[in-house]
N, C-alpha and C positions, 0 to 999 in steps of 0.2 A: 160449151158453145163454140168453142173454135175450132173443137174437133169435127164438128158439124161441115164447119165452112170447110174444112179441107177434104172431106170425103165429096163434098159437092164437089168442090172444083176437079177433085178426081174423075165423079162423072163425065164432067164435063169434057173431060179431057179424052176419056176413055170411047165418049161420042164421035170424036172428031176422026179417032184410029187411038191404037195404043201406043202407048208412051216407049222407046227403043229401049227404057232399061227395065221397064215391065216384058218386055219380049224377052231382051239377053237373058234375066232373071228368071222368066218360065222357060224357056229355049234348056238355058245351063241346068236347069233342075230335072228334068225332064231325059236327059242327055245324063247323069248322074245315075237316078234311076233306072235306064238301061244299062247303062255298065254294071250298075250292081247285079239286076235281074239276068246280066249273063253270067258276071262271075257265078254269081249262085248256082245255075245252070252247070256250068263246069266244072265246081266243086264236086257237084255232085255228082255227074258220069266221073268223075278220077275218085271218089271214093266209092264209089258203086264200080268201079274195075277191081279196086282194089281189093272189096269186099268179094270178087269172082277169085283175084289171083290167090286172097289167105285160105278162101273156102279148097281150093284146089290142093293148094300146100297141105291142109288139114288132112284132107283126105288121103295121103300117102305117108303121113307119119304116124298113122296110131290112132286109137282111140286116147289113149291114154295123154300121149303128147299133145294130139291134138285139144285136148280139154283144157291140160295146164297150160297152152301157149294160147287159146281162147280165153281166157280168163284170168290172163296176167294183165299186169298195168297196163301196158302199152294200149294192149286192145282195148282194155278198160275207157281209154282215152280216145281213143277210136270209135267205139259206140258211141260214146256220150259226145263228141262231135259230131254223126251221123244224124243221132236222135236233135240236136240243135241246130244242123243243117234244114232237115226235114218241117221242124217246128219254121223257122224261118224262109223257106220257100212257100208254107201254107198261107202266113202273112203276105208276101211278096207278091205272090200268084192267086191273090183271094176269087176273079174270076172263074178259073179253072177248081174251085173248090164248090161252086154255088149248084145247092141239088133240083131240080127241075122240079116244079109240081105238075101232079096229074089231075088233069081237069075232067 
């Protein structure tokens, strides 16, 4: 019952304009979430460069080198941050994910 009275009186409060630490609170979350949604962003074009400069490298050292030095650890580490990048932008960005239906 008393939780009652206090969502009301939130209404109530909420009627009159919103409350300045409801604002700061949506304001700073909101301001959070951009900053992540860029770092994501730039994560990704520097590993998506990065992914252009190893491909280049590969390609003048061999087949052979190029496979052992694609499938050593490092790179190992390398994908599997790309693939967790990726996964994580699809969350972040779920907009740009959504498929259009045809009518």
């Amino acid at each position: 019952m008393g939780e009652l009275c206090v969502k009301e009186d939130t209404l109530n409060n909420h009627k009159k304009g919103p409350l300045l630490s409801d604002w700061f609170i949506d304001g700073h979350k909101g301001d959070l979430m951009n900053k992540f949604k860029r770092a994501v962003m730039w994560v990704a074009l520097a590993l998506i460069i990065l992914l252009i400069l190893l491909s280049v490298f590969g390609a003048f050292v061999g087949s052979d080198r190029a496979k052992n030095f694609f499938n050593s650890l490092p790179l190992a580490v390398y994908w599997l941050a790309f693939m967790l990048l990726l996964i994580v932008a699809i969350a972040v960005f779920r907009r740009m994910v959504r498929v259009q239906q045809v009518k």
